[in-house]
N, C-alpha and C positions, 0 to 999 in steps of 0.2 A: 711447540710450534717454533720453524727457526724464521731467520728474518724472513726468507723468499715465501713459505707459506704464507705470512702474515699478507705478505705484499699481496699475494695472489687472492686473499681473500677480500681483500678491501676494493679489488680491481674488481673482482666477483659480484661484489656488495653494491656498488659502486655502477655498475652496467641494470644490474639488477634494480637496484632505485629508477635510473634514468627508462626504462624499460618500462616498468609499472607506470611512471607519471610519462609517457607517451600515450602508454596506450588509453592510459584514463583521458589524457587530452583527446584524444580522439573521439573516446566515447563519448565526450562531453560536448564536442562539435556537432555529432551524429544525434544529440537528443536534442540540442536545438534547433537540428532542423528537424525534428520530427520523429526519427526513429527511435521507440518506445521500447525494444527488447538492446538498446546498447549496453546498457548495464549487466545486464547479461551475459551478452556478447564478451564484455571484457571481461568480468570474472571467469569465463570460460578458455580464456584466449589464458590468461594467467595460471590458473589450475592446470590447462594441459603442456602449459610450455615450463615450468616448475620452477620458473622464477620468483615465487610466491614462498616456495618452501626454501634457499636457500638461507 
């Protein structure tokens, strides 16, 4: 792996963290006010957008 891969994956890495702790924030908003399948929601939102597996 030369430098610019490295780079590219850490920027990857990097959007990918900020991405997951969004949407968790979210989810986390949506069950205090009530909505009981967020949790859900977000592992679904995560699994099909594959930010999970990078």
């Amino acid at each position: 792996m030369d430098k610019h891969d490295l780079i590219n994956q850490l920027q990857l890495d990097t959007m990918a963290e900020n991405f997951e702790k969004a949407i968790s924030q979210a989810a986390d908003a949506l069950q205090k006010k009530g909505y009981k399948n967020a949790g859900t929601i977000k592992d679904k939102i995560l699994e099909t957008s594959g930010y999970r597996y990078l």
